[in-house]
Backbone bond lengths (Angstrom), bond angles and torsions (degrees), N, CA, C in turn:
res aa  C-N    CA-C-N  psi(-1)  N-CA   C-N-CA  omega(-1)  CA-C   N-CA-C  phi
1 X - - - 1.454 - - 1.515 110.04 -
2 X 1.626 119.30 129.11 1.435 107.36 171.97 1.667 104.58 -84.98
3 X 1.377 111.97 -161.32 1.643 130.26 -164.76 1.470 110.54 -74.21
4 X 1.982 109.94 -33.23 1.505 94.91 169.50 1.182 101.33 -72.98
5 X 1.533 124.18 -68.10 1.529 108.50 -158.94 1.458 114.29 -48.40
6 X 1.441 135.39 0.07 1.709 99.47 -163.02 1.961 76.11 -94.57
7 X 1.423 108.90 -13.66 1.700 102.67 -159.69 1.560 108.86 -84.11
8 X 1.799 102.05 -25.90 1.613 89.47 153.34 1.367 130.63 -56.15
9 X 1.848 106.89 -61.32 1.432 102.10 153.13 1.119 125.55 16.18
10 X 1.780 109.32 -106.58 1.509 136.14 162.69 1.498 106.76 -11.14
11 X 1.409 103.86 -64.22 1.504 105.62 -158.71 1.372 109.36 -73.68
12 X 1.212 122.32 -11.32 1.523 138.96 165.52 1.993 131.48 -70.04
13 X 1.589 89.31 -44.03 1.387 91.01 164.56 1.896 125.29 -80.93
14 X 0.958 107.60 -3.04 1.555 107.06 170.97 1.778 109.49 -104.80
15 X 1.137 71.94 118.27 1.701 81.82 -179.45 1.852 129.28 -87.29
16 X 1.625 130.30 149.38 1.546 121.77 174.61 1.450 96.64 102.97
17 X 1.215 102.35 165.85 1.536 123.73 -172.50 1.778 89.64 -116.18
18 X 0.936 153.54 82.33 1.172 127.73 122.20 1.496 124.32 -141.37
19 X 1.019 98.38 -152.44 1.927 94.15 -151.16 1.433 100.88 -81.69
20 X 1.719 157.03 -33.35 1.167 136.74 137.85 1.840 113.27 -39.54
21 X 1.039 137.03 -34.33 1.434 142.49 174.53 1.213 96.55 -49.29
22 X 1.370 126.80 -76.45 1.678 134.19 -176.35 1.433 102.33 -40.12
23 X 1.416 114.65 -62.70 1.529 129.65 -137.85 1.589 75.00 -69.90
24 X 1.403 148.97 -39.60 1.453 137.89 -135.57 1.756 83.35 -93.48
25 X 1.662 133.84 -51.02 0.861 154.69 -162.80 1.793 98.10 -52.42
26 X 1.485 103.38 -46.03 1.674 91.96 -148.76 2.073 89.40 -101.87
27 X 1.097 123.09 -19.80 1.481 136.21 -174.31 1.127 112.27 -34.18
28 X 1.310 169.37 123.37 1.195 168.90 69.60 1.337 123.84 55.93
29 X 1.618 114.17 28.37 1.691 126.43 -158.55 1.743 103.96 -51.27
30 X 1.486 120.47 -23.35 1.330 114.91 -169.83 1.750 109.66 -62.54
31 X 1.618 100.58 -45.05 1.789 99.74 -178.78 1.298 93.25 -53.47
32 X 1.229 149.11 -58.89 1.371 146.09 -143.25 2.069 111.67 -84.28
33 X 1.347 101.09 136.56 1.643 102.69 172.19 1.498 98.91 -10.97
34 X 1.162 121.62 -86.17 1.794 140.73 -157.09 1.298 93.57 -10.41
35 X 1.792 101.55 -61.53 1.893 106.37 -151.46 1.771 99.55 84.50
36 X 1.834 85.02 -177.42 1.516 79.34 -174.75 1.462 115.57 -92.27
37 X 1.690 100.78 165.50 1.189 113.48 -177.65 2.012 129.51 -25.14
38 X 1.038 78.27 -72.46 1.766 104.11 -172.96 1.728 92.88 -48.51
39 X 1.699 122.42 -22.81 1.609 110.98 166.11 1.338 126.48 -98.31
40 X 1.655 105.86 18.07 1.525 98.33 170.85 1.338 141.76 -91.59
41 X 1.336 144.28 126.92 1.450 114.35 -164.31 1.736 134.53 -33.46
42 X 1.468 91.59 174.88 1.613 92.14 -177.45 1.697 98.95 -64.94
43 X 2.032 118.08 -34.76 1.142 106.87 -144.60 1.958 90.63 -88.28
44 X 1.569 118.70 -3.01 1.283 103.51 -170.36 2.042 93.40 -82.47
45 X 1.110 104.78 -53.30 1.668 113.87 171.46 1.163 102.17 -27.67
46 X 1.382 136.85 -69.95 1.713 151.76 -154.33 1.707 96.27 -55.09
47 X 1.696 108.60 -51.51 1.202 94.07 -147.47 1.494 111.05 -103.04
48 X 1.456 106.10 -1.25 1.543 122.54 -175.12 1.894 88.97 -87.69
49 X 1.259 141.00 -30.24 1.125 149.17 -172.09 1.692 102.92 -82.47
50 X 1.238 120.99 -33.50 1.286 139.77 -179.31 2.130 90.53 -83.39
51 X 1.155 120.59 -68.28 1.554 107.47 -170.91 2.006 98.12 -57.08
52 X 1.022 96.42 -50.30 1.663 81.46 -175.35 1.372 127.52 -68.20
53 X 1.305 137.56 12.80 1.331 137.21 136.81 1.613 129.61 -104.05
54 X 1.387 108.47 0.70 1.441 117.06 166.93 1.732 98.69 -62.07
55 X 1.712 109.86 148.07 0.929 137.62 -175.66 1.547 123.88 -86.44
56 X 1.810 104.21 -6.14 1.091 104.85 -146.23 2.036 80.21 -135.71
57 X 1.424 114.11 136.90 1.767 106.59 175.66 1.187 120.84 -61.53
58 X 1.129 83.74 106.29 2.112 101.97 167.64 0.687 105.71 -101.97
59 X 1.647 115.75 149.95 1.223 145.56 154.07 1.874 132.95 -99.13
60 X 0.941 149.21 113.86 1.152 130.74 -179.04 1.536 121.09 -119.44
61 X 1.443 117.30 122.17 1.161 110.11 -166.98 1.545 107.66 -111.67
62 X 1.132 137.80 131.86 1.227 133.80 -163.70 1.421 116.12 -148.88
63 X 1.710 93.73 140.79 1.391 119.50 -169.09 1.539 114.67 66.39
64 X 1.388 127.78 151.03 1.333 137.99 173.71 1.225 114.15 -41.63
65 X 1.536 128.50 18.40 1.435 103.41 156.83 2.152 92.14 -129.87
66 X 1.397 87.02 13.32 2.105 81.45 177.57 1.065 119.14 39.03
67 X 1.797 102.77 64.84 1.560 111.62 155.06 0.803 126.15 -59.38
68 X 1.489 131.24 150.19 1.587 118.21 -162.51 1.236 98.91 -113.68
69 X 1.566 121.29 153.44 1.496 129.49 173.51 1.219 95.29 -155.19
70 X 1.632 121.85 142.23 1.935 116.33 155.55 1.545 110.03 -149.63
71 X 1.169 107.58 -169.18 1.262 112.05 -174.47 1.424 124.89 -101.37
72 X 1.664 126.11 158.74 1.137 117.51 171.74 1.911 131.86 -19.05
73 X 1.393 101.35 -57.64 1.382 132.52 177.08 2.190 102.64 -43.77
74 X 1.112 98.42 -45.87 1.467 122.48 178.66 1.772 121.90 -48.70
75 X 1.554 92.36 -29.66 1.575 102.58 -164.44 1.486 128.31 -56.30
76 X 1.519 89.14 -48.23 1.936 112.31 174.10 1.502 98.11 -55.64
77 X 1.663 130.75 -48.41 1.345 123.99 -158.58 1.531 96.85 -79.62
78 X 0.899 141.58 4.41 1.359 134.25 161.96 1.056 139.83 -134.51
79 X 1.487 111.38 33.95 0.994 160.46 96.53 2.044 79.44 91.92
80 X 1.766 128.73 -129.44 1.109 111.76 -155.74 1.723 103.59 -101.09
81 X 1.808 101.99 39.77 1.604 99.16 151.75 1.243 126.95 -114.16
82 X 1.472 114.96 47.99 1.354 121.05 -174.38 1.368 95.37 -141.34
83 X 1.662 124.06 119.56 1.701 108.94 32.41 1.594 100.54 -103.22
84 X 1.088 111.20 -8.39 2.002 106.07 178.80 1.567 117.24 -43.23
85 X 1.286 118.88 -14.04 1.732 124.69 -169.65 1.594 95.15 -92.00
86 X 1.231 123.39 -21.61 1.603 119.15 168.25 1.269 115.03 -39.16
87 X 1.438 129.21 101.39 1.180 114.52 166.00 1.770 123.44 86.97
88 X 0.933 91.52 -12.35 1.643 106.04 157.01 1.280 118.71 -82.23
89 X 0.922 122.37 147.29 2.207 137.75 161.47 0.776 132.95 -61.77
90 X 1.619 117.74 111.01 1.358 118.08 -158.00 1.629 115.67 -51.33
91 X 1.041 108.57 -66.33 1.815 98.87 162.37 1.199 116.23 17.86
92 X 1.566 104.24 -81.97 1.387 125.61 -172.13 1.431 117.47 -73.13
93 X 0.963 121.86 -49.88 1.270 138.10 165.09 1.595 100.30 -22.64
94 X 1.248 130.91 -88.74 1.298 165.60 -168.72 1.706 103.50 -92.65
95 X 1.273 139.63 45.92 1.535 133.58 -172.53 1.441 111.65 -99.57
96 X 1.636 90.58 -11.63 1.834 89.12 166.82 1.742 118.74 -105.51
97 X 1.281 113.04 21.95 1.312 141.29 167.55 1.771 127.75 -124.81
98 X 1.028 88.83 -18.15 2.081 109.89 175.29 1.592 102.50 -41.54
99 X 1.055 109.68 -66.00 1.814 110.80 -179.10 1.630 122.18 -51.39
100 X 1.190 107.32 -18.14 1.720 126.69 161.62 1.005 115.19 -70.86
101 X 1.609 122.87 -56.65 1.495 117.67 -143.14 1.295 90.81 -125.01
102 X 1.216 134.97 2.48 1.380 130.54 -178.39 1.525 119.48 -43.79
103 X 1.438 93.35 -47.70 1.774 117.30 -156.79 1.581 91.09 -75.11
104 X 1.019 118.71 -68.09 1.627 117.37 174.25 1.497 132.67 -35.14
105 X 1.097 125.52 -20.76 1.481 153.06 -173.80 1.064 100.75 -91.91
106 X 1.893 117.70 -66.74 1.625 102.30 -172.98 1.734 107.66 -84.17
107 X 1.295 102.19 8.01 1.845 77.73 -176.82 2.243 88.17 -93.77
108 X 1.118 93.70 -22.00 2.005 84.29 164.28 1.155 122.38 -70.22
109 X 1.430 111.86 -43.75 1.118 110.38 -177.53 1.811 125.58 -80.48
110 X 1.586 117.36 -23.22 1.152 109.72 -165.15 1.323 106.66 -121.52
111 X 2.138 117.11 10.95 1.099 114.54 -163.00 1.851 98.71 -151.11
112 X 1.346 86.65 2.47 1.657 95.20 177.94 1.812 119.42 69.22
113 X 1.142 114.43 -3.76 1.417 143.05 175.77 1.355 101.50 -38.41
114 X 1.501 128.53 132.83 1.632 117.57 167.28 1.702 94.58 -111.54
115 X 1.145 113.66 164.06 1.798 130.95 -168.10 1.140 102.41 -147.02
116 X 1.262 120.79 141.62 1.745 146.98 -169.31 1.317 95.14 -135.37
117 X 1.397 126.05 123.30 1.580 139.52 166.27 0.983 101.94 -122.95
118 X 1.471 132.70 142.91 1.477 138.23 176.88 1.887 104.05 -133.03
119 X 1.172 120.93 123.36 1.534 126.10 -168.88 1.672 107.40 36.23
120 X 1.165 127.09 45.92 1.204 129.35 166.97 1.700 117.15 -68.71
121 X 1.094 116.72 122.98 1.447 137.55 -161.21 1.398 98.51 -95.51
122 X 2.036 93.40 118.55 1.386 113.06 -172.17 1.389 112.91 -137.43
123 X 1.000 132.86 83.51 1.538 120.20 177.72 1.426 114.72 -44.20
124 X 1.198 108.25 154.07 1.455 109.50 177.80 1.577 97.17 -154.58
125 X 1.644 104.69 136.03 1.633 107.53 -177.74 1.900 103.26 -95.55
126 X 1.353 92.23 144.44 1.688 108.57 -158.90 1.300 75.74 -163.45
127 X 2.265 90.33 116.16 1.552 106.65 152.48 1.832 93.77 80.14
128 X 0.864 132.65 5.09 1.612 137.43 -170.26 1.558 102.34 55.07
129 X 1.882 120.35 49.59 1.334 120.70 156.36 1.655 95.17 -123.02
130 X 1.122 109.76 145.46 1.246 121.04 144.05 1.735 127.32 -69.18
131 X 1.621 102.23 103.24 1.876 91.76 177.09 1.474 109.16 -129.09
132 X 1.130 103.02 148.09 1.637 115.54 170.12 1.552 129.69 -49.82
133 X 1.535 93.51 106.12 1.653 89.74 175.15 1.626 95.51 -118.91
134 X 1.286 103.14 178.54 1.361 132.76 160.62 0.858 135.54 -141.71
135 X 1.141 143.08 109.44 1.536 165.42 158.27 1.556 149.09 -41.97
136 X 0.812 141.00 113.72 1.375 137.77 179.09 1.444 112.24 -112.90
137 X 1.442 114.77 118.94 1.618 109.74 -173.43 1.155 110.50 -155.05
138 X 1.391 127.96 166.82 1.557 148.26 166.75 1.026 125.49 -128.41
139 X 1.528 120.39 126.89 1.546 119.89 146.77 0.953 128.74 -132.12
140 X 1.516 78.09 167.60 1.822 100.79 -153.11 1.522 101.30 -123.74
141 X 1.522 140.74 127.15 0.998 148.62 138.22 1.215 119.28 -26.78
142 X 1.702 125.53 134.11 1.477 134.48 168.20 1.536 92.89 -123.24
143 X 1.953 90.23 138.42 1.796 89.87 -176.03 1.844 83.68 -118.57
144 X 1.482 91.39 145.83 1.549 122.93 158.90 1.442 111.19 -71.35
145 X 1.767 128.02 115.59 1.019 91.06 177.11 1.745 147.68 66.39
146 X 1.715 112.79 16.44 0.975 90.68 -160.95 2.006 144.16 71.47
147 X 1.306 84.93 -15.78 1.663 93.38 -178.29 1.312 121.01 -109.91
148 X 1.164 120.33 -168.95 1.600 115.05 -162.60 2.121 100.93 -54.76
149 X 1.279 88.80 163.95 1.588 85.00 -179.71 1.338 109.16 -69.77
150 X 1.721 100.28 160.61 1.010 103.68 175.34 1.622 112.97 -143.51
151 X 1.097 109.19 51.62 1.529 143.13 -178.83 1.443 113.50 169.55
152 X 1.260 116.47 176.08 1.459 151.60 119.98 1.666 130.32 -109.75
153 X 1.198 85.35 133.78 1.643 100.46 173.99 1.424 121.02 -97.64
154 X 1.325 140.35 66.83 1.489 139.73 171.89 1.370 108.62 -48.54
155 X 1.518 113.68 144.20 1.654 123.04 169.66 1.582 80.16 -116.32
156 X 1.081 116.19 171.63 1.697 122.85 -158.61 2.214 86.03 -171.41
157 X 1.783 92.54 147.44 1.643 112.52 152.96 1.391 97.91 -145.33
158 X 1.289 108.77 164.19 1.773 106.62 160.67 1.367 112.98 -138.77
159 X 0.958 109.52 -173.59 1.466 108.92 154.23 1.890 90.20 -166.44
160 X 1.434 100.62 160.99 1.092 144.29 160.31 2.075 116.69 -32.29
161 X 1.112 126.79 121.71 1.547 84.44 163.41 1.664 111.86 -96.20
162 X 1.096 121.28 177.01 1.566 130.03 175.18 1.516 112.73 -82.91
């Protein structure tokens, strides 16, 4: 295969018209853990194709360093780190919230554990302020294979506090 075809490829396994759809399509997956597209599993393809037509903001963080990817639906909840959170680590992504959500992540991610938060209180820095949000979220473990996970999938709402 030369460089267009493997990039049609690529541009073939992500499925939908919308603007995370594109953004996943045109992204630079090689700098990032992932690599490129056309080498990711069937189950990372399946389920990143599965967050981008869910109705509801997903998040998907994947593999032991929780690259981040989400869906259209996702955008409002992350308010002015999108589109820079494409493909970045959650860590980083979220490092002024890490000490919160840490524990929840690896017990999904390294223990298969699912978690229910309801208005869970998360600061998040926006604009270089720290402001009060709150949250409502889930995760859910994605297994490789049957084997230990190898993601989480958060659905997320927020709101604001007053």
């Amino acid at each position: 295969m030369n460089a267009s075809t493997l990039t049609a490829h690529a541009n073939s396994l992500i499925t939908g018209n919308s603007e995370m759809a594109d953004r996943i399509r045109i992204h630079n997956w090689a700098a990032t853990p992932l690599g490129f597209i056309e080498d990711w599993s069937e189950t990372l393809v399946a389920t990143v194709n599965l967050m981008l037509h869910s109705p509801f903001p997903t998040i998907l963080s994947w593999g032991e360093e929780m690259v981040f990817l989400y869906n259209d639906a996702a955008i409002p909840t992350l308010t002015g780190k999108h589109p820079t959170a494409l493909g970045g680590l959650y860590r980083d992504i979220f490092h002024e919230a890490w000490s919160l959500v840490s524990a929840d992540l690896a017990a999904c991610f390294y223990r298969g554990g699912t978690t229910v938060r309801d208005n869970m209180f998360i600061p998040i820095l926006l604009n270089g302020i720290i402001e009060d949000h709150y949250f409502s979220y889930s995760l859910i473990p994605v297994y490789e294979n049957g084997e230990s996970p190898a993601s989480t999938m958060p659905s997320a709402t927020r709101r604001i506090s007053s």
